[in-house]
Chimera marker file (.cmm) of the C-alpha trace (Angstrom):
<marker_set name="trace">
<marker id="1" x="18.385" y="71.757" z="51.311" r="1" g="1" b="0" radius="0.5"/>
<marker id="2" x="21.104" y="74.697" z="51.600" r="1" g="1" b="0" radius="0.5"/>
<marker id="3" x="21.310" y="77.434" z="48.621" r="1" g="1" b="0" radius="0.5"/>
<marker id="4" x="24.928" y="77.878" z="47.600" r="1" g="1" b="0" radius="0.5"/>
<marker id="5" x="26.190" y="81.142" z="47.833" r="1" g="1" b="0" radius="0.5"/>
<marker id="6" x="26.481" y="81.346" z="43.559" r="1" g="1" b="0" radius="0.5"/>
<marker id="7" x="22.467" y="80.818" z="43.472" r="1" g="1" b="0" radius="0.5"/>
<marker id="8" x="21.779" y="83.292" z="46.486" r="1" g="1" b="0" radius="0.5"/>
<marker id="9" x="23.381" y="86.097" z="44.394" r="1" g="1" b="0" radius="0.5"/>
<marker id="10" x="22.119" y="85.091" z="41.270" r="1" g="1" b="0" radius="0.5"/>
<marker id="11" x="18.660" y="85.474" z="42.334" r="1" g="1" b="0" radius="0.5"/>
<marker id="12" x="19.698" y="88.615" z="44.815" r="1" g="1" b="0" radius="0.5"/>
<marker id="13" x="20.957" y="90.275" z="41.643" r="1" g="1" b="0" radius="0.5"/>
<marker id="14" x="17.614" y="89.493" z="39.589" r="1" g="1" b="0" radius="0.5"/>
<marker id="15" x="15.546" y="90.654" z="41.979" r="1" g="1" b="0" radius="0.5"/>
<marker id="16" x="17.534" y="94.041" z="42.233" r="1" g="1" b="0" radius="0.5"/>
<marker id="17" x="17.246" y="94.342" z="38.511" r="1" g="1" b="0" radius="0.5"/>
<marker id="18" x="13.645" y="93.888" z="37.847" r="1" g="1" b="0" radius="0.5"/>
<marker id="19" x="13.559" y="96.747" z="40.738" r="1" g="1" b="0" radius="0.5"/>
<marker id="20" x="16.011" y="99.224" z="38.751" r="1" g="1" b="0" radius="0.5"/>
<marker id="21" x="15.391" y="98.244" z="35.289" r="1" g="1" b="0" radius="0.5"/>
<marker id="22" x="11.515" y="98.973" z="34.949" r="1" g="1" b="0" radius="0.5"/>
<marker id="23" x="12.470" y="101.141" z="31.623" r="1" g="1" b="0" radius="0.5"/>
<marker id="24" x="15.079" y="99.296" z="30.160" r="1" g="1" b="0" radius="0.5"/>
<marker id="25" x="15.878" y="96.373" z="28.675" r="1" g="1" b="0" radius="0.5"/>
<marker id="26" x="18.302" y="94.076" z="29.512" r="1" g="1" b="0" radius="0.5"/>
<marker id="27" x="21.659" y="92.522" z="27.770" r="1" g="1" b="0" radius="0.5"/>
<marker id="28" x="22.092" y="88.845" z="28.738" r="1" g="1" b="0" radius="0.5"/>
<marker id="29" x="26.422" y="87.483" z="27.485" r="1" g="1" b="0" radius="0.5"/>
<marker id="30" x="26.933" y="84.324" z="27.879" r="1" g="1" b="0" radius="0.5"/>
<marker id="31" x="30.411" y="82.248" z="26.685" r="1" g="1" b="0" radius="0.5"/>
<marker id="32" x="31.696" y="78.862" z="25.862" r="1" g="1" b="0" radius="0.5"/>
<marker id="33" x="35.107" y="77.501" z="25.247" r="1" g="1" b="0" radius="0.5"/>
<marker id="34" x="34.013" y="77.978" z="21.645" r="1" g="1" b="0" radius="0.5"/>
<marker id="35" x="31.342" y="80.737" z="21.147" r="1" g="1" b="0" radius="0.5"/>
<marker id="36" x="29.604" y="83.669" z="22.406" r="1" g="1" b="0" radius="0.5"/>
<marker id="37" x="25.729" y="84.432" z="22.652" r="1" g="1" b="0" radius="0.5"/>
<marker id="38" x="24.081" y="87.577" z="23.198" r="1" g="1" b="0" radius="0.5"/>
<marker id="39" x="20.427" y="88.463" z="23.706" r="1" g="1" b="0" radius="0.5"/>
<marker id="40" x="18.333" y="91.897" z="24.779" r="1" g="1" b="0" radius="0.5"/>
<marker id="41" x="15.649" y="91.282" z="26.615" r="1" g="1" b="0" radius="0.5"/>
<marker id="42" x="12.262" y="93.110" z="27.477" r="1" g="1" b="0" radius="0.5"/>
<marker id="43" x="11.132" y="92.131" z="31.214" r="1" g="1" b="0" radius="0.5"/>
<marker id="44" x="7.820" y="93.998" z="31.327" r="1" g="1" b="0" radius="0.5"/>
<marker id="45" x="6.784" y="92.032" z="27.819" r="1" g="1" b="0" radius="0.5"/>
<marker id="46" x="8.582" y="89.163" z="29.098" r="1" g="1" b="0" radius="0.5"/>
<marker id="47" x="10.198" y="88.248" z="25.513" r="1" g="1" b="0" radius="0.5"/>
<marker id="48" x="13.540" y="88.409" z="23.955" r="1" g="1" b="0" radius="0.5"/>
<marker id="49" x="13.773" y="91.150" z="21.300" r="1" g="1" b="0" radius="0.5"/>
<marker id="50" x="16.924" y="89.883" z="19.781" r="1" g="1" b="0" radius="0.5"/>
<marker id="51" x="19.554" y="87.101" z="19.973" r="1" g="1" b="0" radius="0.5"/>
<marker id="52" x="23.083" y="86.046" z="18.320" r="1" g="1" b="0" radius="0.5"/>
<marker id="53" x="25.616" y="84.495" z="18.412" r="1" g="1" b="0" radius="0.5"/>
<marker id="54" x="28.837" y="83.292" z="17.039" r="1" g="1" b="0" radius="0.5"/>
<marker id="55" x="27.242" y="80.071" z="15.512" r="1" g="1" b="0" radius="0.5"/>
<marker id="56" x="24.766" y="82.169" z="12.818" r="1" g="1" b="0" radius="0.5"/>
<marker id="57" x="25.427" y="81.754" z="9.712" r="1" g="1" b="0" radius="0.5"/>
<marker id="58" x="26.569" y="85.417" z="8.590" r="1" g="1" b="0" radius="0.5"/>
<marker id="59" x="29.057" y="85.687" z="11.817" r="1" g="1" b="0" radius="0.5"/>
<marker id="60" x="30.815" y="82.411" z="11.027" r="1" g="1" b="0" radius="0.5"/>
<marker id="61" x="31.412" y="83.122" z="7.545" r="1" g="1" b="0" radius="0.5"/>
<marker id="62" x="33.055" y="86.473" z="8.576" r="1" g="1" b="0" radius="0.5"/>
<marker id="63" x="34.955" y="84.639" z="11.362" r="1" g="1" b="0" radius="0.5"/>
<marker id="64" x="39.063" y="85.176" z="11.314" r="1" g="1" b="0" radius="0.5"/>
<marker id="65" x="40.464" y="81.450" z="12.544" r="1" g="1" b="0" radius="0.5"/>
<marker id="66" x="43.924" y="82.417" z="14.671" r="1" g="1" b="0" radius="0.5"/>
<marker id="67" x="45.719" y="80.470" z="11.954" r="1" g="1" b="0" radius="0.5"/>
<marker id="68" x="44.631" y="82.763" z="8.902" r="1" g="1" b="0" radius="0.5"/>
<marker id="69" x="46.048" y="86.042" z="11.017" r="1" g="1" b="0" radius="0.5"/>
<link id1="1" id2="2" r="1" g="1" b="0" radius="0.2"/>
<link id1="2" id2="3" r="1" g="1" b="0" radius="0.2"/>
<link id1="3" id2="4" r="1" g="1" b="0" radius="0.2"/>
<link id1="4" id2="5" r="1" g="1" b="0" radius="0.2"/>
<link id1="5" id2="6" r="1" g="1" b="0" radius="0.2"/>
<link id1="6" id2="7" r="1" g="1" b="0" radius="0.2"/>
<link id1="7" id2="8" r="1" g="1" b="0" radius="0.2"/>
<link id1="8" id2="9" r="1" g="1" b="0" radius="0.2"/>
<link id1="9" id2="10" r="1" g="1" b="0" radius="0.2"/>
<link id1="10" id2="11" r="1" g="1" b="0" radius="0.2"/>
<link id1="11" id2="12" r="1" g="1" b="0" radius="0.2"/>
<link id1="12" id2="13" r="1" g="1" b="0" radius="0.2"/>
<link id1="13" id2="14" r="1" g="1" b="0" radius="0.2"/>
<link id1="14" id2="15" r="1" g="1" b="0" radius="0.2"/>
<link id1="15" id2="16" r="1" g="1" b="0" radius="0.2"/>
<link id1="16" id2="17" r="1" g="1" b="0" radius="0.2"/>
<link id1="17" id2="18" r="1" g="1" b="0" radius="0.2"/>
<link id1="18" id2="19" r="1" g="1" b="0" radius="0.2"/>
<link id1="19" id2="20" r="1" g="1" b="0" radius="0.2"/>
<link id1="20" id2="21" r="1" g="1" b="0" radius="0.2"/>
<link id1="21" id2="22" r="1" g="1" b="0" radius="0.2"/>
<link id1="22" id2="23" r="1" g="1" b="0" radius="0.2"/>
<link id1="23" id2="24" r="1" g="1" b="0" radius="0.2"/>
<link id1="24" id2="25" r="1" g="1" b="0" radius="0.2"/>
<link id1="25" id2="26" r="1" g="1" b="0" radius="0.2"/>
<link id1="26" id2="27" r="1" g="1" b="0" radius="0.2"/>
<link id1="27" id2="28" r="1" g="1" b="0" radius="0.2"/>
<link id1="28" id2="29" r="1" g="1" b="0" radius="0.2"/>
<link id1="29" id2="30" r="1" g="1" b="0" radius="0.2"/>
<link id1="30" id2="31" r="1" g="1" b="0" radius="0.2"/>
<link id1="31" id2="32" r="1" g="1" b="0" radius="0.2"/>
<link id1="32" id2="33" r="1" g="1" b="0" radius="0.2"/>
<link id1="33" id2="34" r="1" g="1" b="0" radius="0.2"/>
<link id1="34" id2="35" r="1" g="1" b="0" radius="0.2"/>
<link id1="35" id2="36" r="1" g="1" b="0" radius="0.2"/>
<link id1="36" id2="37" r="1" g="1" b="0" radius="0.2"/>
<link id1="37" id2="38" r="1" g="1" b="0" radius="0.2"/>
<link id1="38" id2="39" r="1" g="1" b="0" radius="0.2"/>
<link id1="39" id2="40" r="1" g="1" b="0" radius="0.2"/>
<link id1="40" id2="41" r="1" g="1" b="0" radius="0.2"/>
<link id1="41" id2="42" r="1" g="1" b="0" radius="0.2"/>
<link id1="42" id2="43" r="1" g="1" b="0" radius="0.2"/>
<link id1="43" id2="44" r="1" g="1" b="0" radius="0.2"/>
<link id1="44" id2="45" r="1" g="1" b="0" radius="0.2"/>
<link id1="45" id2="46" r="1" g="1" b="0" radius="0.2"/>
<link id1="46" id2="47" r="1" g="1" b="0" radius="0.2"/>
<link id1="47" id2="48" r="1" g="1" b="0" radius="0.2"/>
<link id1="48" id2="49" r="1" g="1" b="0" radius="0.2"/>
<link id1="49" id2="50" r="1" g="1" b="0" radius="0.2"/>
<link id1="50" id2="51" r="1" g="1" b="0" radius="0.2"/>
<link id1="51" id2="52" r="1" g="1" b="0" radius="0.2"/>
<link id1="52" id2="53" r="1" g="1" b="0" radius="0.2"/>
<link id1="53" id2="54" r="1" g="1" b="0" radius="0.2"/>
<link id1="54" id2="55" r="1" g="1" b="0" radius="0.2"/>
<link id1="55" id2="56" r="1" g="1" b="0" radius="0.2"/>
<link id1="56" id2="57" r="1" g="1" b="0" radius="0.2"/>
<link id1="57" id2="58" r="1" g="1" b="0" radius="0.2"/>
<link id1="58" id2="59" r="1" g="1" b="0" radius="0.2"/>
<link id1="59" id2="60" r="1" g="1" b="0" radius="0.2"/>
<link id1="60" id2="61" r="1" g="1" b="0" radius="0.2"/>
<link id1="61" id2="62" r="1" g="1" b="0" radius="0.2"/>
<link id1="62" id2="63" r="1" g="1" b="0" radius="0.2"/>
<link id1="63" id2="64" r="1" g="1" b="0" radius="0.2"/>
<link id1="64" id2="65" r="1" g="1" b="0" radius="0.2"/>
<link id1="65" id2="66" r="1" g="1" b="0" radius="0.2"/>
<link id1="66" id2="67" r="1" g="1" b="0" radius="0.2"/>
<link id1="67" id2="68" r="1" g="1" b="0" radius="0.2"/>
<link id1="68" id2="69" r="1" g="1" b="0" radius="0.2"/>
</marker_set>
């Protein structure tokens, strides 16, 4: 089975920063049409510190729609 080239540099770019990042932690962003979701992660404990996103609670509430501006 051939590896598209979108998986070969999503795993090219993990392994790169689990080599760079030994100290850090890292800041995963990911979107939808709709929302947003963030998360900082700790690779040496293997856990996620923190997450949000733009479905909690105390975001939506503070939430502008585009019709209200």
């Amino acid at each position: 089975m051939k590896i598209n080239n979108k998986v070969k540099r999503k795993l090219r770019n993990r392994k790169k920063m689990k080599s760079v990042n030994t100290n850090r932690y890292r800041i995963s962003v990911s979107k939808s049409l709709k929302n947003i979701f963030a998360q900082i992660i700790d690779d040496k404990e293997k856990k996620t510190l923190v997450s949000a996103s733009s479905i909690e609670k105390e975001i939506k509430k503070n939430k502008i729609k585009k019709i209200e501006k």
